[in-house]
C-alpha positions as CSV (number, residue, x, y, z in Angstrom):
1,X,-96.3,168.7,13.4
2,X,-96.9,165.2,12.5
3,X,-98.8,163.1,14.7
4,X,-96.8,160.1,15.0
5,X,-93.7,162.8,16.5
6,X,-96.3,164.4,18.5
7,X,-97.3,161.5,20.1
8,X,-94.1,161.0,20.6
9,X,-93.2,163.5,22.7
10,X,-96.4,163.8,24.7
11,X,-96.6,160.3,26.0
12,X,-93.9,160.7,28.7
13,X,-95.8,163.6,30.2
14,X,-99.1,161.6,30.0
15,X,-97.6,158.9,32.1
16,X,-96.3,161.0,34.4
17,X,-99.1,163.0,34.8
18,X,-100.5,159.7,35.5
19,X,-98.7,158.3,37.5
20,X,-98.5,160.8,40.1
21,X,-102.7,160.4,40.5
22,X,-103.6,158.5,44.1
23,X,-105.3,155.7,42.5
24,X,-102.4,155.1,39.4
25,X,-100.6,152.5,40.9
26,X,-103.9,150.3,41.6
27,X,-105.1,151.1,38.4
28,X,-101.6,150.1,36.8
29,X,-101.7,146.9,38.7
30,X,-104.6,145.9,37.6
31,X,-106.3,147.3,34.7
32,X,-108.9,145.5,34.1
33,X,-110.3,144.7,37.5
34,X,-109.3,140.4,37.5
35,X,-108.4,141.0,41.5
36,X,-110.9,139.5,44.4
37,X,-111.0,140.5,48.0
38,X,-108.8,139.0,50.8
39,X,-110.9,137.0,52.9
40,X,-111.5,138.8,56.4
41,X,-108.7,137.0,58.9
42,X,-106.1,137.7,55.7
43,X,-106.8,141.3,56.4
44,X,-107.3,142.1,59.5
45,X,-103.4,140.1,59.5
46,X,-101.5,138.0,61.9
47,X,-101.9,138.0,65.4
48,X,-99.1,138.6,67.4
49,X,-98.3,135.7,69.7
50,X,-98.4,136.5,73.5
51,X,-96.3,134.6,75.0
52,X,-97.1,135.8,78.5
53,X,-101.3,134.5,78.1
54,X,-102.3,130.9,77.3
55,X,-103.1,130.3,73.1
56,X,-106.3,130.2,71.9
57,X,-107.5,127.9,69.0
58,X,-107.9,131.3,67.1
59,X,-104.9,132.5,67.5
60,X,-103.3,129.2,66.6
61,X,-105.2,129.0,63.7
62,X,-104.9,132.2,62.4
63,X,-101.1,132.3,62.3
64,X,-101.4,129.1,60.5
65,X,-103.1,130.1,58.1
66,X,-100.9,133.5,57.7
67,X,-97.7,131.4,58.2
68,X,-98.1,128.2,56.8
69,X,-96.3,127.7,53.1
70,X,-99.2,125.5,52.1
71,X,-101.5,128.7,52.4
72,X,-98.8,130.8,50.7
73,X,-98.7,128.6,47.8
74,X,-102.7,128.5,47.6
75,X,-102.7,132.3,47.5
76,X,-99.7,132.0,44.9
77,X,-101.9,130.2,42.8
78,X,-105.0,132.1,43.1
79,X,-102.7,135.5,41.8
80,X,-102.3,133.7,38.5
81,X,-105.2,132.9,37.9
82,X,-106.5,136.9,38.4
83,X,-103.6,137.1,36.0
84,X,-105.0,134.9,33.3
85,X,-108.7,135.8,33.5
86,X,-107.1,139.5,33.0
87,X,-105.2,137.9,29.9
88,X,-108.4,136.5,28.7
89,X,-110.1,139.8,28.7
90,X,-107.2,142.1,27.1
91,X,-108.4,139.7,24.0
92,X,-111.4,141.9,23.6
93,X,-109.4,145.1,23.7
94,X,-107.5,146.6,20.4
95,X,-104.0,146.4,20.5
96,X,-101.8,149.5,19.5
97,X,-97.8,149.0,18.3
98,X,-95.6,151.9,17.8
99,X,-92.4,151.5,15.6
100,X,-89.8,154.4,16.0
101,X,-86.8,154.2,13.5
102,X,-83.9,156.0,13.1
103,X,-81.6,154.8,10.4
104,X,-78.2,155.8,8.6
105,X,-78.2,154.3,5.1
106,X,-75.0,153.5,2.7
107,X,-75.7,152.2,-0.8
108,X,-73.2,151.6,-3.5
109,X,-74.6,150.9,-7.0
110,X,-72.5,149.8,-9.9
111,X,-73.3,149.4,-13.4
112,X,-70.0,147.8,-15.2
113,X,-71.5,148.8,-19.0
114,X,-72.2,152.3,-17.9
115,X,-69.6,153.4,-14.8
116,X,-71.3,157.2,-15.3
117,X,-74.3,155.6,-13.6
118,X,-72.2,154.6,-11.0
119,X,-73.5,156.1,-7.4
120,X,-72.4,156.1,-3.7
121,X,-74.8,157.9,-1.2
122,X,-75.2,158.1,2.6
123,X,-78.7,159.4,4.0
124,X,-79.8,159.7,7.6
125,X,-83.7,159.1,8.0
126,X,-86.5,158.7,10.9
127,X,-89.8,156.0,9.9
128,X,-92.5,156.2,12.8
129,X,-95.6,153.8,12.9
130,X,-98.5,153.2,14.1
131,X,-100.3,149.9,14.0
132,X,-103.9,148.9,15.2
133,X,-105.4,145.5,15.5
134,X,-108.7,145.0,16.7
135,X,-110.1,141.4,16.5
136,X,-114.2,141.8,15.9
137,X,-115.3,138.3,15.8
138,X,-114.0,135.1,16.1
139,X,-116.7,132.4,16.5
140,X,-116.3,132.0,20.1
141,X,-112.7,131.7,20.6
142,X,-112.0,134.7,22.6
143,X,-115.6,133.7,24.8
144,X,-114.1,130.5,25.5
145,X,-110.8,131.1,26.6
146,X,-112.6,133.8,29.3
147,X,-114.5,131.0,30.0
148,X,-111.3,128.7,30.9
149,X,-109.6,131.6,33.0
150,X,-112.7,131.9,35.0
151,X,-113.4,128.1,35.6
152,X,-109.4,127.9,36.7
153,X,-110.3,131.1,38.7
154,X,-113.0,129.8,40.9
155,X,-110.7,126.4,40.9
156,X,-108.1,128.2,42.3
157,X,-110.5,130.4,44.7
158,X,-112.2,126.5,46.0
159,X,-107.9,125.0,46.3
160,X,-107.9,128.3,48.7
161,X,-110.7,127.3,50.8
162,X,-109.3,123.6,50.8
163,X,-106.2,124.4,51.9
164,X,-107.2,126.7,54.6
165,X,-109.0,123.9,56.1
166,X,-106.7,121.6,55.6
167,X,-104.7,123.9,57.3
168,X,-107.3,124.8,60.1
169,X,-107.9,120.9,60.7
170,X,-104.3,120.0,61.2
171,X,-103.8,122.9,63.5
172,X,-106.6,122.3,65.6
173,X,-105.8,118.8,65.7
174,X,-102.0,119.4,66.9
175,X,-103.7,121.9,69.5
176,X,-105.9,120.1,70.8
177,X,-103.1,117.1,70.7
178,X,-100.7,119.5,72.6
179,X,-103.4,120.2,75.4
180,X,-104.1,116.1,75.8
181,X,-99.9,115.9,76.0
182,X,-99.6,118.5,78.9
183,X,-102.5,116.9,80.3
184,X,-101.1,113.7,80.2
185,X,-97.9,115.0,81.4
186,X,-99.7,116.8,84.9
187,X,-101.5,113.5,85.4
188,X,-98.1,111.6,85.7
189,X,-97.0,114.1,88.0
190,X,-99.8,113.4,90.3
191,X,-99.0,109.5,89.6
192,X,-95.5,110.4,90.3
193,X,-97.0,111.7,93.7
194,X,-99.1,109.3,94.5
195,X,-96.8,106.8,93.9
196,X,-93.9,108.9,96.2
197,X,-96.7,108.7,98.9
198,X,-97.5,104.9,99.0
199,X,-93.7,104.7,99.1
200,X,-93.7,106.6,102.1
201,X,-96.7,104.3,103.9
202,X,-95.5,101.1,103.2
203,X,-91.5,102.5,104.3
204,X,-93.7,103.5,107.7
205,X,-95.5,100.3,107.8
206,X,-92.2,98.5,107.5
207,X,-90.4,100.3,110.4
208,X,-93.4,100.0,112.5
209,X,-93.5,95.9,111.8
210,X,-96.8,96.0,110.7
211,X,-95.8,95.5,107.0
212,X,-93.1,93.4,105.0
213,X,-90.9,94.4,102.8
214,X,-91.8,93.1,99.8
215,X,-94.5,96.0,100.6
216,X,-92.0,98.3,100.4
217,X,-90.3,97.2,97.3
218,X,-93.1,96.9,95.3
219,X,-93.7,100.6,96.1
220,X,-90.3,101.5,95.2
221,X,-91.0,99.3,91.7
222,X,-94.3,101.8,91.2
223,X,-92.3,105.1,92.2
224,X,-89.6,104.4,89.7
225,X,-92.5,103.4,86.6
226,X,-94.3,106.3,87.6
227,X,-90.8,108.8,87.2
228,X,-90.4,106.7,84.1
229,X,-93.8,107.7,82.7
230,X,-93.3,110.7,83.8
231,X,-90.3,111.7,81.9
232,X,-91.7,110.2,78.3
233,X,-95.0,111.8,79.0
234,X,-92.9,115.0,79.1
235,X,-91.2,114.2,75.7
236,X,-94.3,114.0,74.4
237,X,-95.5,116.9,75.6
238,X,-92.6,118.7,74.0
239,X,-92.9,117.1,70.8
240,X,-96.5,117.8,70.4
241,X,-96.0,121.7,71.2
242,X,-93.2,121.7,69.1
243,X,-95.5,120.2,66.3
244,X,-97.9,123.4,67.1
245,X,-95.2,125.9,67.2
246,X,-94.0,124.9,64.0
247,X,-98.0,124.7,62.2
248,X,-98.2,128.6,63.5
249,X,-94.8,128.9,61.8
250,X,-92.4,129.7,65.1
251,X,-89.6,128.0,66.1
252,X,-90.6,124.6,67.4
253,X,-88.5,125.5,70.8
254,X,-91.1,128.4,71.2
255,X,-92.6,128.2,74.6
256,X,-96.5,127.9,74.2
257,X,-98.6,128.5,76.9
258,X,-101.4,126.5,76.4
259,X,-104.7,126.5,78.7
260,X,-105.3,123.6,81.3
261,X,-107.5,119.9,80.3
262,X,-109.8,121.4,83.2
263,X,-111.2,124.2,80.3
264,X,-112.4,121.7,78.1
265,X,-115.8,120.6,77.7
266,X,-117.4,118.1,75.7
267,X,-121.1,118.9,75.0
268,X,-123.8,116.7,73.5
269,X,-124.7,116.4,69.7
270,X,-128.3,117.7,70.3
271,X,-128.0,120.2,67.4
272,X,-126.0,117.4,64.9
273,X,-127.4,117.4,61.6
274,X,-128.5,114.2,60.5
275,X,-125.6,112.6,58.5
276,X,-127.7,112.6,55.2
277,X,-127.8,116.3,55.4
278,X,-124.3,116.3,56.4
279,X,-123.7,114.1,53.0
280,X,-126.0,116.4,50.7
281,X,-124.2,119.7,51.9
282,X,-120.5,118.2,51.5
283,X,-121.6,117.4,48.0
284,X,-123.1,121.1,47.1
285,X,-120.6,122.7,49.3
286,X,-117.1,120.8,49.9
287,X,-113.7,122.7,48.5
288,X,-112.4,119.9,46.7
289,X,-115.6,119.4,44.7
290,X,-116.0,122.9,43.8
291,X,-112.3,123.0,42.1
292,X,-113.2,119.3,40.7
293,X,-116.1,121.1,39.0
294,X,-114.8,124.4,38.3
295,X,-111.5,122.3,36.4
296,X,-114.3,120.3,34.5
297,X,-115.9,123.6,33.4
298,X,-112.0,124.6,32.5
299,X,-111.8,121.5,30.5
300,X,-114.9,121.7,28.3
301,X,-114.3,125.4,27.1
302,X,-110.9,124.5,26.5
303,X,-112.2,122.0,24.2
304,X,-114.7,124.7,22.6
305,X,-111.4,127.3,22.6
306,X,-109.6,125.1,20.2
307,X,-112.3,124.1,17.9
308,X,-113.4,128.1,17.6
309,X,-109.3,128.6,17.1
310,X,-109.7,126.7,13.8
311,X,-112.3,128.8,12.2
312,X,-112.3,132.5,10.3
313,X,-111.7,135.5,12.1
314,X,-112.4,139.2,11.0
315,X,-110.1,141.9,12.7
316,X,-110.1,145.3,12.3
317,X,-106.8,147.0,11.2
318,X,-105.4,150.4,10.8
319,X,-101.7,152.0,9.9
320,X,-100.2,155.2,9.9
321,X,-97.0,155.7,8.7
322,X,-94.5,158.7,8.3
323,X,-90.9,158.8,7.0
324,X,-88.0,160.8,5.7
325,X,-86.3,158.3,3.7
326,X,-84.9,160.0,0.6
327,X,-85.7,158.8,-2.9
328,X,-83.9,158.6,-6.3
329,X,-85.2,159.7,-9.3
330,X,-83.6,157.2,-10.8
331,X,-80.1,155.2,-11.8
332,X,-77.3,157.2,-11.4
333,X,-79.2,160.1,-10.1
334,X,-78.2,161.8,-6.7
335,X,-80.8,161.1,-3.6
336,X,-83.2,164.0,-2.7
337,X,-85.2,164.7,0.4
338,X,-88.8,163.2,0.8
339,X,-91.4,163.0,3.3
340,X,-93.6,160.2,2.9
341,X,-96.7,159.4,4.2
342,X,-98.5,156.0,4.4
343,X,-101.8,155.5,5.6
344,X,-104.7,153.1,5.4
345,X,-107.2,151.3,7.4
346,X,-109.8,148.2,6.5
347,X,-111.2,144.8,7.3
348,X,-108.7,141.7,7.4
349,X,-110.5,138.2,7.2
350,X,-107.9,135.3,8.3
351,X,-109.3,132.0,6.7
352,X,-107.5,128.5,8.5
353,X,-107.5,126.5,5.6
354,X,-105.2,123.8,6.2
355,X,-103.3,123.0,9.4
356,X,-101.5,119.7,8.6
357,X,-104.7,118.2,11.0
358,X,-102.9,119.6,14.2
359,X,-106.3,121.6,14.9
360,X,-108.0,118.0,14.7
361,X,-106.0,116.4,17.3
362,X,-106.1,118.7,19.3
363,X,-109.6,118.9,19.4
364,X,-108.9,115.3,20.7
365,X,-106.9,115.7,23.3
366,X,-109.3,118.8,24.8
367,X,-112.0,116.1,24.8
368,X,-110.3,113.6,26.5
369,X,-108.9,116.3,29.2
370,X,-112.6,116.7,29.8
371,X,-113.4,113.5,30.1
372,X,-110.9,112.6,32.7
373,X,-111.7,115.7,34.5
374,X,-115.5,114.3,34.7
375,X,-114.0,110.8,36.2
376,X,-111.9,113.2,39.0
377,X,-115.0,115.0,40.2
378,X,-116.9,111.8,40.6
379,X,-114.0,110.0,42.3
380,X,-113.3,113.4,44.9
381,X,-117.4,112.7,45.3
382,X,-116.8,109.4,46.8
383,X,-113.9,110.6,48.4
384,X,-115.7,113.3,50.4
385,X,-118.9,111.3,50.7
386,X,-116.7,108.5,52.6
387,X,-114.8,111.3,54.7
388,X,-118.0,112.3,56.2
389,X,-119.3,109.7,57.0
390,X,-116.1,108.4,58.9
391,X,-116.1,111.4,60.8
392,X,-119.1,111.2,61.6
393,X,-119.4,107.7,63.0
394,X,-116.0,109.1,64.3
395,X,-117.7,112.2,66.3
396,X,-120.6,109.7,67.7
397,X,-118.0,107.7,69.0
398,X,-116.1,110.0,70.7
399,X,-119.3,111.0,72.6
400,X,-120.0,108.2,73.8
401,X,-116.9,107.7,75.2
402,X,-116.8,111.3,77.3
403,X,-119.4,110.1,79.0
404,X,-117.8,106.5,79.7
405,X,-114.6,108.2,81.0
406,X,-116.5,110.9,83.2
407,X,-117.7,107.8,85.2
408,X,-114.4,106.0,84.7
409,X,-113.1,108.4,86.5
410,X,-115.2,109.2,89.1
411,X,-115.2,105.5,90.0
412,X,-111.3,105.7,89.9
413,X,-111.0,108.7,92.2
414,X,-113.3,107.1,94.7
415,X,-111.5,103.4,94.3
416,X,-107.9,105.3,95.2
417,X,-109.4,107.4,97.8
418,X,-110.7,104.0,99.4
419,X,-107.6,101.9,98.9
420,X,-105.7,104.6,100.1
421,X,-107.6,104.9,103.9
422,X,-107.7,101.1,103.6
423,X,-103.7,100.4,103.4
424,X,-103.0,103.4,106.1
425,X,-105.6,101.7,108.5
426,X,-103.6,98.2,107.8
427,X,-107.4,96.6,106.3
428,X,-105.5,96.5,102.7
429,X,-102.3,94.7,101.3
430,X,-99.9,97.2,98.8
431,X,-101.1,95.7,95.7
432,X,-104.7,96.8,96.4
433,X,-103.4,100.3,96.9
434,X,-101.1,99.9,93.3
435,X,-103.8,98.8,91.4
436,X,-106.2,101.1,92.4
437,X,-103.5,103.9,91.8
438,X,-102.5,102.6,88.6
439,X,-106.3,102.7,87.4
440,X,-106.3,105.9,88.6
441,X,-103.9,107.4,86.5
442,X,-105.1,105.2,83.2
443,X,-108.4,107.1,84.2
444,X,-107.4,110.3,84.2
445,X,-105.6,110.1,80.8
446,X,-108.4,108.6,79.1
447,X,-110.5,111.7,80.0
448,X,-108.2,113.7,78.7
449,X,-107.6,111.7,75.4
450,X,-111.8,111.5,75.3
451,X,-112.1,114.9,75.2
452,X,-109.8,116.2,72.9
453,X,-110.7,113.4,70.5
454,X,-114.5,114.8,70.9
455,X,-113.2,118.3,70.0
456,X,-110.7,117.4,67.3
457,X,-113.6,115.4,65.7
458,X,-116.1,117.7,65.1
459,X,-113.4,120.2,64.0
460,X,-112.6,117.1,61.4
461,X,-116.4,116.6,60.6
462,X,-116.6,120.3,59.7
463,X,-113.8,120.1,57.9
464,X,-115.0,116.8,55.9
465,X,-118.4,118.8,55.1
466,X,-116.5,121.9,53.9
467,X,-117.8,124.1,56.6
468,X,-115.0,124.9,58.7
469,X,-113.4,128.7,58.8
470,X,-111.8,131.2,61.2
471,X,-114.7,132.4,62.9
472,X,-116.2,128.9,64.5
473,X,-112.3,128.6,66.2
474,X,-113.4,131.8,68.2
């Protein structure tokens, strides 16, 4: 039996034979091996959201990052980029074409001067190929269009990282944003109360004639700005856990229970790296300069692709042919049965010798895509060089000023406190006792405000340095 039919008929029992191995569909998937690993928190997968315990940071930030369509799209990108560094190396591998024909033929030939040589046939007949190609050498093309797909590859693997800080920096930010809201939110509540109270001393003051009542009406003024800031610190509070909800990819009317201000802590920067480290690692170690570089590295061997695309190549080639195609034995003569075979196999040289000077410019145009591509990485240097250092300055701010409003409002409890026992004993007027209250509450905001700013910015420094993952929102 001929090959070519033998073939044939074998190859559906190959596959299937195949196919029903444990590790075929992996295989199939990817042949030649152009897949990475998922990163850790992609595999171990989502968290489920307990709505019934407060949210961590983690949690938060891991369903962002499993959620969020920016991540989706990163991971999107990353998949064709596996796909094109597998293209890249299916260039080094022979390709094999098989041509199955099966053919019913009618040919009418006349000859006017001599109708005896007149003939009409019909013939039924089957041609199967086989074609190999095998490229051996091309000066480089094939090397630098591997090249490419890797540099896009590790491009695509730094957009990953970038976005899933980007990601992890706006989530922690609208976390820490919600917490400062509800905060805010409880500490009008106490202002609400504090406010209810006073309105109840001065009202006693009043009846008892020790007090007039422009006492008392200025306390009613305070109660009803203290329910007014009451009920917009409460919209903000919604809106900023809305804002979470909808970064961990829920519904923003998903109740979040988030934990209280009082669990918040503010440490010093004793083990800060000076910012000139900080600087020097952003530069070796930041997302956005490792896909700047990895895209100029994509640039210049697409310029070397194209130039090697323009010179000689030498493939290898091979056929194999069979068919029954009947043959005539000459004019006017009947068809008879035949069984042809074809085969042959050699070295094919292609020689580019003139391309109308398309190869030249575009030559041009690889250069030039690698020279702006060097202008990008040194403007996304400055770009991260001046994000960490605002951040930084940032970070030593905010330090400073959790200490300023731990005395702040130490000095405001103990102001209220006193105003308070003054105005009940009759030694102070209302407006003491309002403005100590109002300082109170300004107090107790700006704590809150302090130290979520102090966590949110060294989340953002991280972030701005390229160091910040999963794991440190534990």
């Amino acid at each position: 039996m001929h090959f070519t039919v033998l073939f044939r008929r074998a190859l559906p029992c190959i596959l299937l034979s195949f196919a029903t191995s444990g590790h075929a569909a992996s295989w199939l998937s990817d042949p030649l091996l152009s897949r990475g690993d998922a990163p850790s928190w992609q595999a171990e997968g989502c968290p489920a959201h307990d709505s019934s315990a407060p949210l961590s940071l983690y949690t938060a930030a891991t369903q962002a990052l499993c959620r969020h369509p920016q991540t989706h799209e990163a991971w999107a990108q990353l998949h064709a980029g596996e796909a094109q560094v597998g293209s890249a190396r299916a260039a080094y591998l022979p390709t094999l074409n098989a041509s199955l024909q099966n053919a019913r033929d009618h040919a009418i030939t006349q000859v006017p001067s001599i109708p005896v040589l007149n003939t009409d046939t019909h013939s039924r007949y089957r041609s199967d190929t086989l074609t190999l190609n095998w490229l051996l050498y091309d000066f480089g093309a094939r090397d630098a269009a591997l090249k490419n797909a890797h540099a896009l590859l590790e491009a695509a693997q730094a957009n990953i990282d970038g976005t899933m800080q980007k990601v992890l920096a706006g989530t922690a930010q609208d976390y820490y944003a919600a917490i400062a809201a509800q905060a805010a939110w409880q500490a009008e509540q106490e202002t609400e109360t504090a406010a209810e109270q006073s309105l109840e001393a001065s009202s006693r003051r009043v009846r008892a004639g020790v007090a007039a009542i422009s006492d008392q009406l200025q306390a009613q003024t305070a109660a009803a700005q203290a329910r007014y800031a009451l009920a917009k610190a409460e919209g903000a509070w919604r809106n900023a856990t809305g804002a979470l909800a909808l970064d961990m990819g829920l519904s923003p009317s998903t109740l979040l229970r988030l934990p209280p201000a009082s669990q918040l802590d503010a440490s010093s920067n004793a083990g800060l790296r000076p910012v000139d480290e900080l600087l020097a690692a952003a530069q070796r170690e930041h997302p956005s300069l490792q896909a700047a570089r990895a895209q100029l590295a994509a640039a210049q061997a697409k310029e070397d692709q194209v130039r090697a695309q323009g010179r000689p190549s030498v493939n290898f080639v091979a056929r194999a042919n069979h068919s029954t195609q009947p043959e005539s034995l000459g004019t006017g003569l009947p068809l008879v049965g035949a069984h042809t075979q074809d085969r042959y196999i050699g070295i094919q040289v292609d020689i580019p010798l003139f391309e109308g000077f398309g190869r030249h410019y575009q030559a041009l145009q690889a250069a030039a895509e690698a020279e702006s591509r060097q202008s990008q990485l040194e403007d996304a240097q400055m770009q991260v060089a001046q994000g960490v250092w605002t951040h930084y300055q940032a970070l030593e701010t905010a330090t400073a000023n959790t200490r300023i409003t731990r005395e702040l409002l130490d000095s405001a409890q103990a102001a209220f406190i006193a105003g308070k026992a003054r105005y009940e004993k009759g030694a102070g007027n209302i407006l003491e006792l309002l403005s100590v209250q109002a300082e109170l509450a300004r107090a107790r905001q700006q704590r809150v405000q302090a130290l979520t700013d102090w966590l949110t910015a060294r989340l953002q420094l991280a972030a701005s340095v390229g160091r910040l993952d999963p794991a440190a929102l534990r």
